[in-house]
C-alpha positions in Angstrom: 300.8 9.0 50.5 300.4 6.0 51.9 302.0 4.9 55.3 305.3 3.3 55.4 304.2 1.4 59.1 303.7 -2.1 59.7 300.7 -4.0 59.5 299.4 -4.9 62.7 300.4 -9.1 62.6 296.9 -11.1 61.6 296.4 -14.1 64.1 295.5 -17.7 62.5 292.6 -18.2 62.5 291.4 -21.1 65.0 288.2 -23.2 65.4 284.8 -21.4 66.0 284.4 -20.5 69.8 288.0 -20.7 70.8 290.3 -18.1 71.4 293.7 -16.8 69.4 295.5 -19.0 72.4 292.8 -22.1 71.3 291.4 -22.2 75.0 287.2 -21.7 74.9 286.1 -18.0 74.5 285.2 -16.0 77.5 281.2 -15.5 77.7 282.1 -11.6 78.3 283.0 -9.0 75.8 282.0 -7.5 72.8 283.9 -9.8 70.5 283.1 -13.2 72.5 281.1 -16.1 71.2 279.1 -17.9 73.2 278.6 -21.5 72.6 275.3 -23.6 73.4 274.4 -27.2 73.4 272.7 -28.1 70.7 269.1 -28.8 71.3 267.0 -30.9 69.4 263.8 -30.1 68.2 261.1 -32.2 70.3 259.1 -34.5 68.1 255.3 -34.0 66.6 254.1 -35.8 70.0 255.4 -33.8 72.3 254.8 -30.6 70.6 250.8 -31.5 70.5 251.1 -30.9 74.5 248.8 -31.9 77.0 245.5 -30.0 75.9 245.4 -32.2 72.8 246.4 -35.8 74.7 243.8 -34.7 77.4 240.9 -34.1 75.0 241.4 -37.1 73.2 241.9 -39.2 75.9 238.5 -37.7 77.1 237.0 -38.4 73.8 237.9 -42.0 74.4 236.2 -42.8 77.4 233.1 -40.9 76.0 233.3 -43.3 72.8 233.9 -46.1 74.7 230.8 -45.9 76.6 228.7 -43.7 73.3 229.2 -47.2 71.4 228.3 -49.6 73.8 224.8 -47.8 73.8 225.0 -47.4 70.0 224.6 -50.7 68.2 222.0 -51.7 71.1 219.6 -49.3 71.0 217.5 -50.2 68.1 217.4 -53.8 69.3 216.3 -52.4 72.9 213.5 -50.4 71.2 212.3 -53.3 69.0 212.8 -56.4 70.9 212.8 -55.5 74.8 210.4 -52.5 74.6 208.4 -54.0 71.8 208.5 -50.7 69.3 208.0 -50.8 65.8 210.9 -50.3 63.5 209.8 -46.8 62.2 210.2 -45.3 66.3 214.0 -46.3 65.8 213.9 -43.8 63.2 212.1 -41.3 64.6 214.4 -41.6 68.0 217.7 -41.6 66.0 216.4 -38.4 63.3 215.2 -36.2 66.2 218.3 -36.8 68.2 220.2 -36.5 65.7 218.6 -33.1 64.8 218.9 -31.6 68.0 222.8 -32.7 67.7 223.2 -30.5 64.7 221.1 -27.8 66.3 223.6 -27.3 69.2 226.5 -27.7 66.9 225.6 -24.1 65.4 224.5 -22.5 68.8 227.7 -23.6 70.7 230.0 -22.6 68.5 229.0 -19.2 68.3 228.0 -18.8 72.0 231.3 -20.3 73.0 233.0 -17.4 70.6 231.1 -14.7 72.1 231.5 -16.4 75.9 236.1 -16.2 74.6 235.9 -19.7 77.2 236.0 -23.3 75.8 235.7 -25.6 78.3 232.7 -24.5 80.6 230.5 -25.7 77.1 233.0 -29.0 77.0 232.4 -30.1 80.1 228.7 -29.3 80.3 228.6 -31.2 76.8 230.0 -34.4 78.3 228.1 -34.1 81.3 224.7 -34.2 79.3 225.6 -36.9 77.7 226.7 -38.8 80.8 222.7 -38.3 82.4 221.6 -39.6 79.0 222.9 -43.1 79.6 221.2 -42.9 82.9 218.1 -42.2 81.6 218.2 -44.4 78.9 219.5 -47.6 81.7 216.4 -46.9 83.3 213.9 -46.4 80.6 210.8 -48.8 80.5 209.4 -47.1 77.5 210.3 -45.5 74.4 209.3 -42.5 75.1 212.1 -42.3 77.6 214.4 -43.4 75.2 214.0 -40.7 73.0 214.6 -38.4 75.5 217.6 -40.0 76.7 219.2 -40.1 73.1 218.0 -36.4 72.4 220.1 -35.8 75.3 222.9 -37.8 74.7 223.1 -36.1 71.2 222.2 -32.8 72.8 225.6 -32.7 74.5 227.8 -33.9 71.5 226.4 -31.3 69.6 227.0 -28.8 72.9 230.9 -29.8 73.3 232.0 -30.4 69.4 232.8 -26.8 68.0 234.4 -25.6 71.7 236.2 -28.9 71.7 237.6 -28.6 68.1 238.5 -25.2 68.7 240.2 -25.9 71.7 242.5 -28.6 69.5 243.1 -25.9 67.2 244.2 -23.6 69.5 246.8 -25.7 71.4 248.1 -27.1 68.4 250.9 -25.2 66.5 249.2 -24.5 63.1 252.4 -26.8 60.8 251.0 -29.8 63.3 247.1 -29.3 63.1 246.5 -32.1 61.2 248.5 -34.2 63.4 246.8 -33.0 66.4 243.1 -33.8 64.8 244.3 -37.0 63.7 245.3 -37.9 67.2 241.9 -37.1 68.5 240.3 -39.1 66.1 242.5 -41.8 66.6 241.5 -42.0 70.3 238.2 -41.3 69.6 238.1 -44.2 67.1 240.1 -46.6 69.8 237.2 -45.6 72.2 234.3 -46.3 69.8 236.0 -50.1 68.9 236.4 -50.6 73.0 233.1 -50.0 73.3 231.5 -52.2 70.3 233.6 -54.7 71.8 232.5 -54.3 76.0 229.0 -54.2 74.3 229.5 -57.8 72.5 231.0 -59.1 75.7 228.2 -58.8 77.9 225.7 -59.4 75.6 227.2 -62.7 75.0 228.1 -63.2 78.7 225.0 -61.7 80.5 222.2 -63.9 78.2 222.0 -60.3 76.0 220.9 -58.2 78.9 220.5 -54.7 77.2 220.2 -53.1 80.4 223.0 -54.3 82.1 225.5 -53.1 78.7 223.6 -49.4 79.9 224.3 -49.5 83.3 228.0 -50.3 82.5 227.9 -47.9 79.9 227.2 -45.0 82.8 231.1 -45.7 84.2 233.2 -44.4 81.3 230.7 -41.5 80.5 231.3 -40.3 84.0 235.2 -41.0 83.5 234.9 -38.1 80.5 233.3 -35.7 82.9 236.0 -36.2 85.4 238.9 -35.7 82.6 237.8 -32.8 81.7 238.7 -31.1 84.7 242.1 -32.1 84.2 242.1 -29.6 81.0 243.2 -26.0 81.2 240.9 -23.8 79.8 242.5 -21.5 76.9 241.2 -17.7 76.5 241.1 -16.6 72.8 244.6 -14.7 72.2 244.7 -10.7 72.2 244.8 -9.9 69.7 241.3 -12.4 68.9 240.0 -10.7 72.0 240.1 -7.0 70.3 238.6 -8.8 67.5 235.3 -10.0 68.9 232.1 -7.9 67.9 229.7 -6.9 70.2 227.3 -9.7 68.8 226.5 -13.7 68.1 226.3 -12.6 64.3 230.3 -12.7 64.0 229.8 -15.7 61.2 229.5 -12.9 58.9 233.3 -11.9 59.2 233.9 -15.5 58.4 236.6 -14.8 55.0 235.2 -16.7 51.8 237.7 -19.5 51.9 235.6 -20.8 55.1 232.3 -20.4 52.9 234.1 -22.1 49.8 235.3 -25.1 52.4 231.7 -25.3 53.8 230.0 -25.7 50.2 232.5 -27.9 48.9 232.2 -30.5 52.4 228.4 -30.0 52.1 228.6 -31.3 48.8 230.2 -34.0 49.9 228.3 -34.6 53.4 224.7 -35.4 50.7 226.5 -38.4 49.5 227.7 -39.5 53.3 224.6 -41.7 54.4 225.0 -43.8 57.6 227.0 -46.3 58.2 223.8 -48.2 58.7 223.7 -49.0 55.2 227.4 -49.9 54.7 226.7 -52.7 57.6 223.0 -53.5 56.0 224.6 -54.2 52.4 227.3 -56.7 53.8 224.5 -58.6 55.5 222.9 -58.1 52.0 225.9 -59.1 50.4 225.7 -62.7 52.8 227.1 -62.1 55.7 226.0 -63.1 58.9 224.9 -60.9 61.9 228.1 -61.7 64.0 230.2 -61.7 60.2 228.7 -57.8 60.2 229.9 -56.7 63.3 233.2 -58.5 62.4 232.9 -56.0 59.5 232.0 -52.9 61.5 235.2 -53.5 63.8 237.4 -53.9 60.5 236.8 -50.6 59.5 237.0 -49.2 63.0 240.2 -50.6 63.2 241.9 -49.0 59.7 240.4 -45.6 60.9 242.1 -45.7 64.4 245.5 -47.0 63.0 245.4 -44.4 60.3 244.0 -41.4 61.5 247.2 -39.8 63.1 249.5 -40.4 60.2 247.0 -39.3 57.8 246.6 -36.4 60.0 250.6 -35.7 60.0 251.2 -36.2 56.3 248.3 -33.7 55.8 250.6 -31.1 57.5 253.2 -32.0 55.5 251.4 -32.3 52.3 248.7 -30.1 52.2 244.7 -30.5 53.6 244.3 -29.7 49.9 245.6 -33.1 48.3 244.4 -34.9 50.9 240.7 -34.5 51.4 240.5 -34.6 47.4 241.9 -38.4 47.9 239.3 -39.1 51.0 236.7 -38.0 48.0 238.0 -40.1 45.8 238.6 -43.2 48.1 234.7 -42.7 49.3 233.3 -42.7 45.9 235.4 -45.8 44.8 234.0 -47.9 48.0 231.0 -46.7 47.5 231.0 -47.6 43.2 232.3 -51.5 44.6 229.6 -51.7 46.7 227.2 -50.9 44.5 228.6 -53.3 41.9 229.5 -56.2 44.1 228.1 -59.6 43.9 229.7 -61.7 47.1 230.6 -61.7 50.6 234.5 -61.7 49.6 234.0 -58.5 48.2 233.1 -56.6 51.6 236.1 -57.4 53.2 238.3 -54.9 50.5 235.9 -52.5 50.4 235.3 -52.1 54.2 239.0 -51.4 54.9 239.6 -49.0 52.1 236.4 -47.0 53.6 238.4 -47.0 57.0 241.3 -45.5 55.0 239.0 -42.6 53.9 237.1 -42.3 57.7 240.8 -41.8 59.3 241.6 -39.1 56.3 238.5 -37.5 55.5 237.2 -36.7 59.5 240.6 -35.5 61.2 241.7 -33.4 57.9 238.5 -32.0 57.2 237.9 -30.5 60.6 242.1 -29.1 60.4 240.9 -27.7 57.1 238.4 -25.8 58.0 240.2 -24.5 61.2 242.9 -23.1 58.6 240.3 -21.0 57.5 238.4 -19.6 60.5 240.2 -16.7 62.6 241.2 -17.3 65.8 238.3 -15.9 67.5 235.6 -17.2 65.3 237.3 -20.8 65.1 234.0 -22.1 67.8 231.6 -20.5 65.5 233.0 -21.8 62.3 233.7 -25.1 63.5 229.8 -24.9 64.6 228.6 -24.1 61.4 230.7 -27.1 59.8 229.8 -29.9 61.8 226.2 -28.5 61.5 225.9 -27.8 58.0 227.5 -31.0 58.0 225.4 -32.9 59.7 222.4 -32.3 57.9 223.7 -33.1 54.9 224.1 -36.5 56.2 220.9 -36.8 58.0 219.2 -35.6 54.1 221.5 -38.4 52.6 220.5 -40.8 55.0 216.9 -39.9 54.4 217.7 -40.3 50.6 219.1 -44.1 51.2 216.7 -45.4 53.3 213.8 -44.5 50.3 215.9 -45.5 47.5 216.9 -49.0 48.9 213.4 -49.8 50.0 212.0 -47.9 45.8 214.8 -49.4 43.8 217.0 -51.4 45.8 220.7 -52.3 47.7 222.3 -50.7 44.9 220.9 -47.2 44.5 222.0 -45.9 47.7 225.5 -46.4 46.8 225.6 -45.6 43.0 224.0 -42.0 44.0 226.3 -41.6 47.0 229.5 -42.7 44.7 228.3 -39.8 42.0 227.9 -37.0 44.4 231.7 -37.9 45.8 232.8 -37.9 42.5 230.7 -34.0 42.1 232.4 -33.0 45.4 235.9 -34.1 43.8 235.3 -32.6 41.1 234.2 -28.8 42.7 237.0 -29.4 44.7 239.4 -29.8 42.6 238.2 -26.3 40.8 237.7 -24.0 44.1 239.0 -25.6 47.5 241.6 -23.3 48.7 245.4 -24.2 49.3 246.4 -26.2 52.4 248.6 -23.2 54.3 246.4 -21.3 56.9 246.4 -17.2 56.3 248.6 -16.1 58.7 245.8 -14.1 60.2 244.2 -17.5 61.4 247.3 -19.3 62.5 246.7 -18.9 66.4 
C-alpha cells in the first residue's frame, strides 16, 4: 500500500547556475554548478603557432635572396662570363639534380635522426655559402658549383622543413598552415625579382653587385632558424621507428597512390622558363615578361593561404583535381593563342593553380605519411617530383626547338588532363587516417 505522507514540496525551478534562493551556486558540493566564461575559439592564425610563422618567415628571406640570383644567372654565364647557352643548361640540370638527390636522402635521414631542424638549418646555411661563391665566381665552373650548392641545401632542408609544418600544425588546419608558407615563400620570391630589377637598373646591370646583396637575406634565413624550436617525433612515432633508413616501405598505399597520381602530373610541369619564353614569343617585350613573371607571382602569394584553408574545409581531394584542371586549361590557351593580350589571362589563372596546386599537394601527402615517416615521405615526394619536372623540362626544350612554341604546351595540357583523369579514379579522400594525424 502506498504511503499516505506528503510529498516532499518541489522548488521552482530557477535559471541555470543559480540557486533555489536565485543567488549564484556555490563552486562546492556535489550538486553545484560551476559556471565559466565563455571562451572563444582562437582563429586559424593563431592556432598555426609560431613554428609555422617562423618557417615561413624564414622561407621568405631565403626566396628573397634565391630570386635575386635566379633570373640573373643565365645572363651572368652568357654575357659577363662569356659561356655558351648549352652551359646554362648543364649548370641549371645538374644542380637541379643534386636538389632532388638530397630531397630523398634527408627526408629519410631526418626520420631515422627523430630531429628536424639540425638538417633545416644546415640546408639554409649551404645555400647561404652558395651565393658567396657564386658573388665571387670568375668562371663557370665556379658557378656550377655554387648553384649545385645552393640547390644542394634546398634539397637538404625541404622534407625536415615540411615535416616540421606538418607537425606543428593541427591536422583540420594543415592546408592553412602550407598555404601560409607558400604565401611567404611566394612574397619572398616577388621581393627578390624586384631587389634584382632595382639594381640592375640602378647599378648600370652590375650582376655581381645584385650577388653580393643577395648574401644579406640568405644569412637573415640562417639566423631565423635559431629562433625555431625543434619538435621530437611524438611517442608513440618514437616506438614506431625501425631500426633502419628502409622505413619507406611501411609507407600505407594511399602515400604510393598520391605519389603516382602527382608524378603523373609533375611530367607535364616544365619550367616556368617556357611559360616566360612563349609570352616573349607571343610579343612581348623583355621588361613586358618580367611584368608577366611578377603577375603570376603575385596571384600565387595572394591566394595561397585561402586556397590552403578552403582545402581544410573542403577536402585536398577536390582541390588538387581543380589545380589539374586549371593547369591543363592555361596550358591548352597557350598553346592555342595568337597575341600578346592573351598572356595576360592566362598567366593569372596559372598563379591561381601555383597557389592551389604547391601548398595542397604537399598537405596531401602529409595526410597520408605517419607521423614518424612524414620526413621520409615528404622526401620521396618532392623527389619523385622533381624529376618528373626536370624529364618534362627536358621534353619541352626538344619539342619547341623539333616542332615548335606550341608543342610544349599541347603535350603538357594532355598529361594534366591524364593526371585529372587518374585522379579522379584512385586519389584517396581528403581526411588524414587518424593514425597520421600527429
Amino acid at each position: 500500500m502506498a504511503s499516505s505522507s506528503p510529498r516532499p514540496r518541489r522548488t521552482p525551478r530557477r535559471g541555470r547556475g543559480h540557486s533555489p534562493r536565485g543567488g549564484p551556486l556555490s563552486s562546492r558540493g556535489t550538486n553545484s554548478v560551476e559556471t565559466r566564461p565563455a571562451v572563444a575559439r582562437p582563429g586559424t592564425l593563431q592556432r598555426l603557432g609560431r613554428t609555422v610563422v617562423l618557417l615561413g618567415l624564414v622561407s621568405f628571406f631565403a626566396d628573397v635572396s634565391g630570386d635575386l640570383v635566379y633570373p640573373l644567372v643565365p645572363l651572368f654565364l652568357t654575357v659577363t662570363l662569356g659561356a655558351p647557352v648549352a652551359v646554362v643548361g648543364l649548370v641549371e640540370g645538374l644542380a637541379d639534380g643534386a636538389s632532388n638527390i638530397f630531397k630523398v636522402g634527408s627526408g629519410l635521414l631526418s626520420d631515422r635522426m627523430g630531429r628536424r631542424m639540425p638538417m633545416v638549418t644546415w640546408g639554409y646555411g649551404l645555400a647561404a655559402l652558395g651565393k658567396v661563391l657564386l658573388a665571387l665566381a670568375t668562371h663557370w665552373g665556379v658557378v656550377l658549383a655554387a648553384r649545385t650548392g645552393d640547390r644542394m641545401g634546398k634539397g637538404i632542408r625541404g622534407a625536415p622543413r615540411d615535416a616540421m609544418i606538418a607537425q606543428a600544425a593541427p591536422p583540420d588546419i594543415r592546408g592553412a598552415a602550407f598555404g601560409l608558407h607558400r604565401a611567404m615563400d611566394t612574397a619572398g620570391a616577388l621581393g627578390g625579382a624586384f631587389l634584382a630589377f632595382l639594381v640592375v637598373s640602378l647599378f648600370s646591370n652590375n650582376l655581381r653587385l645584385a650577388f653580393a646583396v643577395a648574401v644579406v637575406p640568405a644569412f637573415i634565413a640562417v639566423l631565423l632558424t635559431f629562433a625555431v624550436r625543434d619538435m621530437p617525433l611524438p611517442a608513440v612515432a618514437q616506438r614506431e621507428r625501425g631500426p633502419r633508413l628502409a622505413g619507406w616501405r611501411r609507407l600505407p598505399r594511399a602515400y604510393w597512390v598520391v605519389l603516382a597520381v602527382m608524378v603523373t602530373f609533375a611530367l607535364a610541369n616544365s619550367s616556368d622558363a617556357f611559360i616566360l619564353l612563349r609570352a616573349k614569343n607571343l610579343g612581348l617585350g623583355i621588361s613586358t615578361v618580367v611584368l608577366a613573371y611578377l603577375l603570376f607571382n603575385s596571384v600565387y602569394a595572394a591566394l595561397a593561404y585561402p586556397f590552403g584553408r578552403l582545402s581544410d574545409l573542403l577536402g585536398r581531394r577536390r582541390l588538387i583535381l581543380v589545380a589539374f584542371a586549371i593547369y591543363a586549361a592555361t596550358y591548352l590557351g597557350l598553346a592555342l593563342a595568337n597575341s600578346a593580350w592573351a598572356v595576360w589571362p592566362l598567366l593569372a589563372l596559372y598563379g591561381a593553380y601555383l597557389a592551389i596546386g604547391e601548398g595542397v599537394g604537399r598537405a596531401l601527402v602529409a595526410d597520408c605519411t605517419p607521423a614518424d615517416l612524414r620526413a621520409t615521405g615528404m622526401g620521396l615526394y618532392q623527389g619523385a617530383f622533381g624529376v618528373g619536372v626536370l624529364l618534362a623540362s627536358l621534353a619541352a626544350g626538344l619539342l619547341w626547338d623539333a616542332v615548335g612554341p606550341q608543342a610544349p604546351f599541347l603535350l603538357g595540357a594532355g598529361l594534366a588532363a591524364l593526371a585529372l583523369l587518374i585522379g579522379l579514379r584512385y586519389l584517396p579522400g581528403s581526411r588524414a587516417p587518424a593514425a597520421y594525424s600527429t
